[in-house]
C-alpha positions as CSV (number, residue, x, y, z in Angstrom):
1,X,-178.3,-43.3,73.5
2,X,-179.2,-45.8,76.0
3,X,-177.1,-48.5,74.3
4,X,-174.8,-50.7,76.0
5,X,-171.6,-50.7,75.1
6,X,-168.1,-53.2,76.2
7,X,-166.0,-49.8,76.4
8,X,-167.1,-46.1,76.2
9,X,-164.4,-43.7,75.4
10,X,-164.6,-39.9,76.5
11,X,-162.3,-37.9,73.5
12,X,-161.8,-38.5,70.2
13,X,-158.3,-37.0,69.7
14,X,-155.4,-39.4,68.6
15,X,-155.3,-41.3,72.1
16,X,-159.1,-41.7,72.1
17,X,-158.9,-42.9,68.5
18,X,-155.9,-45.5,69.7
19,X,-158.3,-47.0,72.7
20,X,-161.1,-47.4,70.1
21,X,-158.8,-49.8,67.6
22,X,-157.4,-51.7,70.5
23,X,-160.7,-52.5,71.7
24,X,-161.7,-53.2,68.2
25,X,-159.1,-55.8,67.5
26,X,-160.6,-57.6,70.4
27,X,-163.8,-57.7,69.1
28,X,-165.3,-55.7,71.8
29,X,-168.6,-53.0,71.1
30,X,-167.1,-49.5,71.4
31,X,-168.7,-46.2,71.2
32,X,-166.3,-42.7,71.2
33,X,-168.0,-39.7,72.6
34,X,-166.7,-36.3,71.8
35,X,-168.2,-32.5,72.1
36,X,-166.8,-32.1,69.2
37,X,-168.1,-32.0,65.5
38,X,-164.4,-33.2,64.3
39,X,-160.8,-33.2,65.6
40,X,-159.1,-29.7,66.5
41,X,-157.0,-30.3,69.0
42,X,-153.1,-31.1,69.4
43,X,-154.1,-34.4,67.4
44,X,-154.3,-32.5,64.0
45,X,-152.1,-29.1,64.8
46,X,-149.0,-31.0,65.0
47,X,-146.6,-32.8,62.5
48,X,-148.2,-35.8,61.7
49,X,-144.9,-36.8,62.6
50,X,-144.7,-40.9,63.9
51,X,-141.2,-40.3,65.8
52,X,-139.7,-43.1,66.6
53,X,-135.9,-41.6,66.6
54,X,-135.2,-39.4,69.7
55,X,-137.9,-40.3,71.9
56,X,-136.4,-41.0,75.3
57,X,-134.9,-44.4,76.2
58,X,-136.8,-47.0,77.8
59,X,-140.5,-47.0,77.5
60,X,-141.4,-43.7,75.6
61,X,-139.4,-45.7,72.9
62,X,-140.9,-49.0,73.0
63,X,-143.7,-47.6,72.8
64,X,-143.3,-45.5,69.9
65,X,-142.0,-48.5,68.2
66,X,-144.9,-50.3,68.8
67,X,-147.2,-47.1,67.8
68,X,-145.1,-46.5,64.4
69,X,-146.0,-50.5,63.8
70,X,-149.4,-50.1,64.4
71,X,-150.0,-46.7,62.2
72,X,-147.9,-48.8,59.0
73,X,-150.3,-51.9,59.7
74,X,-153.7,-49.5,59.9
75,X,-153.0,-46.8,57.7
76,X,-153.4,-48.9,54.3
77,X,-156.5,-49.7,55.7
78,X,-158.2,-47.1,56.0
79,X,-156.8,-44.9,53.6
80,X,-154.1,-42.6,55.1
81,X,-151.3,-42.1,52.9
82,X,-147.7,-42.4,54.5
83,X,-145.9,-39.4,53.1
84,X,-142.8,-40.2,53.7
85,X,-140.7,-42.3,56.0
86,X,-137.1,-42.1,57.7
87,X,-135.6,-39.1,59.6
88,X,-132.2,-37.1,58.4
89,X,-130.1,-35.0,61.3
90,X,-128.5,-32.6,59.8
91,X,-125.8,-30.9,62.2
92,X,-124.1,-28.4,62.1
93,X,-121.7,-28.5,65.1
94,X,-118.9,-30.8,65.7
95,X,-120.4,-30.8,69.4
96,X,-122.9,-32.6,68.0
97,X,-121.3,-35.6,66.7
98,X,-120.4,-37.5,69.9
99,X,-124.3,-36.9,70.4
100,X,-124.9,-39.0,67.6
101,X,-122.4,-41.7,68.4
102,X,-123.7,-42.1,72.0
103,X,-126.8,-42.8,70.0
104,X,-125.7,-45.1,67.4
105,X,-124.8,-46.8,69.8
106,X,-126.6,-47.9,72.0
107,X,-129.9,-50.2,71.1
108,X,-131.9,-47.2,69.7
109,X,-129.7,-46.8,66.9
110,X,-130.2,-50.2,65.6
111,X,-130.7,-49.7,61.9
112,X,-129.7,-46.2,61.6
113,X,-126.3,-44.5,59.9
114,X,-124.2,-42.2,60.8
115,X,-123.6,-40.1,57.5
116,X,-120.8,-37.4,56.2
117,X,-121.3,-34.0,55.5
118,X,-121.2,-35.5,51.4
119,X,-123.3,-38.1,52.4
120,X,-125.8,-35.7,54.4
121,X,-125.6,-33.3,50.8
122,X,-126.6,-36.2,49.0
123,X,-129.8,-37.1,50.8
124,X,-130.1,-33.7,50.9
125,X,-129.1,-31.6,48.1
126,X,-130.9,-28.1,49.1
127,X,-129.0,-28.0,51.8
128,X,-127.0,-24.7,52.1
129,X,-125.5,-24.4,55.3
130,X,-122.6,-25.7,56.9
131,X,-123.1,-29.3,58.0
132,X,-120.3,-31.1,60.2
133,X,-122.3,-34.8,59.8
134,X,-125.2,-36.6,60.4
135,X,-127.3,-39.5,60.9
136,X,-130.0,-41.2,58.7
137,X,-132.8,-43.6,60.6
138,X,-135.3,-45.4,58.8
139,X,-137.6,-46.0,61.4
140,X,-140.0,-42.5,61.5
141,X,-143.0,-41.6,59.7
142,X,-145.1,-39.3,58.6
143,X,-148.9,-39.0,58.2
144,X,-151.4,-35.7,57.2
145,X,-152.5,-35.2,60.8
146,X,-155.3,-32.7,59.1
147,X,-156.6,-36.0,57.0
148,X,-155.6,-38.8,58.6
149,X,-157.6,-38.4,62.0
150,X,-160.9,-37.8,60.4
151,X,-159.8,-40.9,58.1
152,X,-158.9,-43.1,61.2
153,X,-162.3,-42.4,62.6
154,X,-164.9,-42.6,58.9
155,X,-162.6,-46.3,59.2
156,X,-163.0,-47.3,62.7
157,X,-166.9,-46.6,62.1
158,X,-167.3,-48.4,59.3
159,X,-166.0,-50.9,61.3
160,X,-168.6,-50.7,63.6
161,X,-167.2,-48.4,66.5
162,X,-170.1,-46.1,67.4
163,X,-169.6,-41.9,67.7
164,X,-171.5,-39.2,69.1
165,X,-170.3,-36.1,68.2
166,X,-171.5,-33.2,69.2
167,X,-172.2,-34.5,72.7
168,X,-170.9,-33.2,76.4
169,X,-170.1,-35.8,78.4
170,X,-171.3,-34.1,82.0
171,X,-170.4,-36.8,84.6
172,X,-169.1,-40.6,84.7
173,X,-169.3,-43.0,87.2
174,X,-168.7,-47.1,86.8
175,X,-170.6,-48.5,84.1
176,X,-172.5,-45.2,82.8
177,X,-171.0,-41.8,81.4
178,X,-173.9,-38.6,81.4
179,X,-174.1,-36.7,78.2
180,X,-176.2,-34.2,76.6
181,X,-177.8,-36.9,74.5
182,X,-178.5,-39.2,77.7
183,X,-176.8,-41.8,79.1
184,X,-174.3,-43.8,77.8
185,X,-173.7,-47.5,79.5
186,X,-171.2,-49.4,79.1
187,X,-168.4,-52.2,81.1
188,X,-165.7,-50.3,81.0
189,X,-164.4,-46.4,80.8
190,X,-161.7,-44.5,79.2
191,X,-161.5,-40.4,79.7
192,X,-158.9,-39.4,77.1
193,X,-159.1,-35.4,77.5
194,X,-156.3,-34.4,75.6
195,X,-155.6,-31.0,77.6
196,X,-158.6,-30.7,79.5
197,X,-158.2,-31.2,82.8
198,X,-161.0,-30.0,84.7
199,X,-164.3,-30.9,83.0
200,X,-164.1,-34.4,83.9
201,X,-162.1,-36.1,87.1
202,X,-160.7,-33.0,88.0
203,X,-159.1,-34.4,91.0
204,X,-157.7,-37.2,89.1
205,X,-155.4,-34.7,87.6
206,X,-154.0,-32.7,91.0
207,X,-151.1,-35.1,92.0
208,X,-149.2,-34.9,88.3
209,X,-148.6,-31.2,88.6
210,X,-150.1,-30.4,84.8
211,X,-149.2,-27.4,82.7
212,X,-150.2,-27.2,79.0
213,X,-147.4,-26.3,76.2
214,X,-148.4,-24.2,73.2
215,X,-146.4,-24.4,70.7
216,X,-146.0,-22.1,67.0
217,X,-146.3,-23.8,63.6
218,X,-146.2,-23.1,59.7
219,X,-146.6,-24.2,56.2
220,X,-144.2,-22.7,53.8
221,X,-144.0,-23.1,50.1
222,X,-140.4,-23.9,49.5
223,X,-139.9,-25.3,45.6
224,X,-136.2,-24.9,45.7
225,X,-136.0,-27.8,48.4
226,X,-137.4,-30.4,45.8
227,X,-138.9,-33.3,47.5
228,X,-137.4,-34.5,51.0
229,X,-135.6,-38.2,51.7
230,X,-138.1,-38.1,55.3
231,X,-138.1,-35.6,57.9
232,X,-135.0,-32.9,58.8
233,X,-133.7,-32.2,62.5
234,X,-130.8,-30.4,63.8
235,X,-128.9,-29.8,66.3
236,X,-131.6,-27.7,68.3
237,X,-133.4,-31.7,68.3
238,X,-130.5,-32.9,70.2
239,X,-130.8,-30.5,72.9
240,X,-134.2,-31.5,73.0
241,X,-135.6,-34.7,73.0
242,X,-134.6,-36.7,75.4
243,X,-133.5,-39.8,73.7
244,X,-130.2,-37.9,72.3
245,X,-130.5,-35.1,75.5
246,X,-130.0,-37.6,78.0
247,X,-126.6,-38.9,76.7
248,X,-123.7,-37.2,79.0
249,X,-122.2,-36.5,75.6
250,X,-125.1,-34.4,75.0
251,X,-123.8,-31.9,77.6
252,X,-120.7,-30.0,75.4
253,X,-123.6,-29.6,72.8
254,X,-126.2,-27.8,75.2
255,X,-123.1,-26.0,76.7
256,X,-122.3,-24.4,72.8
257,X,-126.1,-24.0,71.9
258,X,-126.9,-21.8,75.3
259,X,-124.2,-19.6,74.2
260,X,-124.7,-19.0,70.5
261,X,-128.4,-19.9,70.1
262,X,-129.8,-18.8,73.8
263,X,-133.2,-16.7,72.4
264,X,-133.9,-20.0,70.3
265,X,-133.7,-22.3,73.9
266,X,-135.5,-19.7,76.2
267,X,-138.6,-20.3,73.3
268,X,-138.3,-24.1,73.2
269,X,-137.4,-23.8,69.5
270,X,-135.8,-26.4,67.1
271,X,-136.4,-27.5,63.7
272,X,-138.6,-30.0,62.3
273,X,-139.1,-30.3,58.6
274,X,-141.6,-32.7,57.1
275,X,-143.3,-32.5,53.9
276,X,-147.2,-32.9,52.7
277,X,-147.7,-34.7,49.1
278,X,-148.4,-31.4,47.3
279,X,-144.9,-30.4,48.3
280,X,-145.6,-27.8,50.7
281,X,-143.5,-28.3,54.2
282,X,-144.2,-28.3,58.0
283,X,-141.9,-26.8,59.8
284,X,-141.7,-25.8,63.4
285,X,-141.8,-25.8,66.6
286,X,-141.8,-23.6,69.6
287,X,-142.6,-24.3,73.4
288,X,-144.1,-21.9,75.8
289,X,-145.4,-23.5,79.0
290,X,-148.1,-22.4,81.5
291,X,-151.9,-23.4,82.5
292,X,-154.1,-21.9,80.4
293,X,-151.7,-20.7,77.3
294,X,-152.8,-17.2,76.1
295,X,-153.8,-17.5,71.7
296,X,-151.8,-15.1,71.0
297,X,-148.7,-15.9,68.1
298,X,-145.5,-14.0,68.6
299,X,-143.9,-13.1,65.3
300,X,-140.4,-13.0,66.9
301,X,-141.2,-16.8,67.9
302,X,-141.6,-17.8,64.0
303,X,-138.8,-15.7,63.1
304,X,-136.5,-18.2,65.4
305,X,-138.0,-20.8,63.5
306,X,-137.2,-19.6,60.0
307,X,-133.9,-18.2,61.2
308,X,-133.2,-22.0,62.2
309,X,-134.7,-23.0,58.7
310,X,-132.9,-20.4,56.8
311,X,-129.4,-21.8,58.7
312,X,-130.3,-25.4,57.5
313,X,-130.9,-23.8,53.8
314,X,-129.3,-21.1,53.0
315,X,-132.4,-19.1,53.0
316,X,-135.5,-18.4,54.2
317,X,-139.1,-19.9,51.9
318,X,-140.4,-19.0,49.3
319,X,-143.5,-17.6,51.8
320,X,-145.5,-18.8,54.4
321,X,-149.0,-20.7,53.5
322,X,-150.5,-20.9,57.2
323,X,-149.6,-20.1,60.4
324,X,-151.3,-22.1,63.8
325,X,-150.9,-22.5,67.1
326,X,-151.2,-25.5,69.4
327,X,-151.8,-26.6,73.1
328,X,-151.3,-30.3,74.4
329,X,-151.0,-31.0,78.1
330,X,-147.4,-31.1,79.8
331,X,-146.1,-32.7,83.3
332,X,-142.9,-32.1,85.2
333,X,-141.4,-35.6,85.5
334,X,-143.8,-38.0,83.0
335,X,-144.3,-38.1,79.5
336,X,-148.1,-40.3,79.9
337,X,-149.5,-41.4,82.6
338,X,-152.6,-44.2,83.1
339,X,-154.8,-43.2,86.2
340,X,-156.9,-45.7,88.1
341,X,-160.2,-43.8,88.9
342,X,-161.4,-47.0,89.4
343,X,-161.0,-50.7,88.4
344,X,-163.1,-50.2,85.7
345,X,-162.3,-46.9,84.9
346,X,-158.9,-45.6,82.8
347,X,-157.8,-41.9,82.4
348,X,-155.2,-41.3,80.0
349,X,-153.5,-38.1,79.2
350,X,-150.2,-38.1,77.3
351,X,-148.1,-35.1,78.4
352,X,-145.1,-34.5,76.2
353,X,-146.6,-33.6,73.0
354,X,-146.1,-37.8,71.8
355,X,-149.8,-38.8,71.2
356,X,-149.4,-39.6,67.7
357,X,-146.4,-41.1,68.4
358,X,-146.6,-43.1,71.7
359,X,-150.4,-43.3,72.0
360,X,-151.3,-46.4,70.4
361,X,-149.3,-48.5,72.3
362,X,-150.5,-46.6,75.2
363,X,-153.9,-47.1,74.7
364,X,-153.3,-51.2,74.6
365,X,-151.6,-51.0,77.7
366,X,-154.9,-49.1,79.0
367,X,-157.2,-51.9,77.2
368,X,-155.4,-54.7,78.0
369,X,-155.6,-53.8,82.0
370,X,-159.8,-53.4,81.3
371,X,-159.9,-56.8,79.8
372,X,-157.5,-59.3,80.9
């Protein structure tokens, strides 16, 4: 393991994965080091879900842009299917609406439609609640988090990025990382812990105030719903990410869900529906904040989830397949941030839950201030 290397990265979650293509197109020798056997982290316990639509204004969305382009430019390549594409909103409050105008209008709607309640029950015919409107973007998509990380990496080696699994990274200084397999050398560094944030630069991390989020997830079997035009949302989405939440029309909306939906808020919950190719759907999610989340899944928490899916469609699934939790690291007032250990050193932690949906472009930014 004495090799020397133009970039070592520490983490081979989503945002690890993202430094080691950037620094591949460049043509630069990489090796990813991870304790690790495989991928278990946030990077494979969420949605698989490349959103583009709702991320907040302004950089998070640029970048998510950029990151949706370069998933639909790699995936092909190394063999990860792309499910499905698009997002529908489906809403079911007429507070929602000017939500989705503000939207529409401004430069992050660009290519999206505002829809009718008979055009929202067209795209989506198993729909059994009330709907008031909605909007259609074509811009999300969605990948098999569970396959398509372990495919990313088996393609980024075969292009000739190095891993050691298995391996503890135990210190780093410029131009050499310390594992349990022996040194690793190399020009430049990346630490992309994911949630950790005390094993490696732990005073790197002090300043940003981290928490961690855990959030609740299933798989349900749901044959009635047919296949899905992309991904669902409601209203609970609106209230929640920040690129509709932001909007001052947004507040009427947050006003209506506090008072008729106020246990689903206090969880974090809102619906997101995607689906996998054997027709079986993702749905969640839930949001529980503090530093080192306890494992344990609250039933009541999933049942605000399938109450929200059950309001969507009329009803509840057919059952549950799986249940999971996941953790992914969380700040006050940043969704990512790029630390400066040194000149030759990056760390890079997203903290809103984005990584498979902001972290390629992230990671470019990261390489391109190594190399240029």
């Amino acid at each position: 393991m004495s090799d020397r290397f133009d970039l070592a990265i520490v983490g081979a979650g989503v945002v690890g994965l993202g430094h080691a293509l950037a620094a591949l197109r460049r043509g630069l020798r990489v090796v990813v080091v991870d304790r690790d056997a495989r991928a278990n982290g946030a990077s494979v316990r969420n949605f698989g879900f490349v959103t583009v639509t709702g991320q907040q204004r302004g950089e998070c969305w640029r970048r998510a842009m950029r990151t949706r382009d370069i998933w639909a430019e790699v995936a092909p390549k190394a063999g990860i299917d792309i499910v499905h594409r698009g997002l529908l909103v489906a809403v079911r409050r007429s507070e929602a609406l000017p939500v989705l105008d503000a939207f529409l209008a401004s430069e992050m709607g660009e290519g999206c439609a505002r829809l009718s309640p008979v055009e929202v029950r067209a795209r989506l015919p198993a729909l059994e609640g009330s709907v008031t409107g909605g909007m259609w973007s074509p811009r999300d998509l969605r990948v098999e988090s569970r396959e398509a990380i372990p495919k990313l990496a088996a393609w980024l080696e075969s292009e000739g990025v190095v891993f050691r699994r298995e391996t503890a990274v135990t210190g780093i200084e410029p131009g050499r990382i310390d594992t349990s397999g022996g040194p690793v050398h190399a020009a430049r560094l990346v630490v992309a812990p994911g949630d950790d944030f005390h094993s490696l630069l732990g005073e790197r991390f002090k300043p940003y105030g981290l928490t961690r989020c855990k959030l609740h997830m299933l798989r349900v079997a749901d044959p009635r719903l047919g296949r899905l035009p992309g991904a669902v949302m409601t209203d609970l989405s609106l209230a929640r990410y920040l690129g509709y939440a932001e909007f001052p029309e947004a507040e009427p909306l947050k006003r209506r869900l506090a008072a008729e939906q106020g246990e689903h808020l206090a969880n974090g919950v809102h619906l997101i529906v995607v689906q996998s190719a054997d027709g079986s759907l993702v749905i969640g999610d839930s949001h529980h904040y503090a530093p080192t989340p306890d494992p344990f899944a609250s039933a009541r928490v999933d049942e605000l989830i399938l109450d929200e899916y059950a309001a969507l469609f009329g009803a509840g699934p057919e059952r549950v397949v799986e249940r999971w939790t996941g953790t992914y690291a969380s700040a006050p007032d940043r969704l990512a941030f790029i630390d400066r250990p040194d000149p030759a050193i990056r760390l890079v932690v997203v903290t809103s839950g984005t990584g498979a949906s902001t972290g390629f472009a992230i990671a470019e930014e990261a390489v391109a201030e190594l190399f240029d």
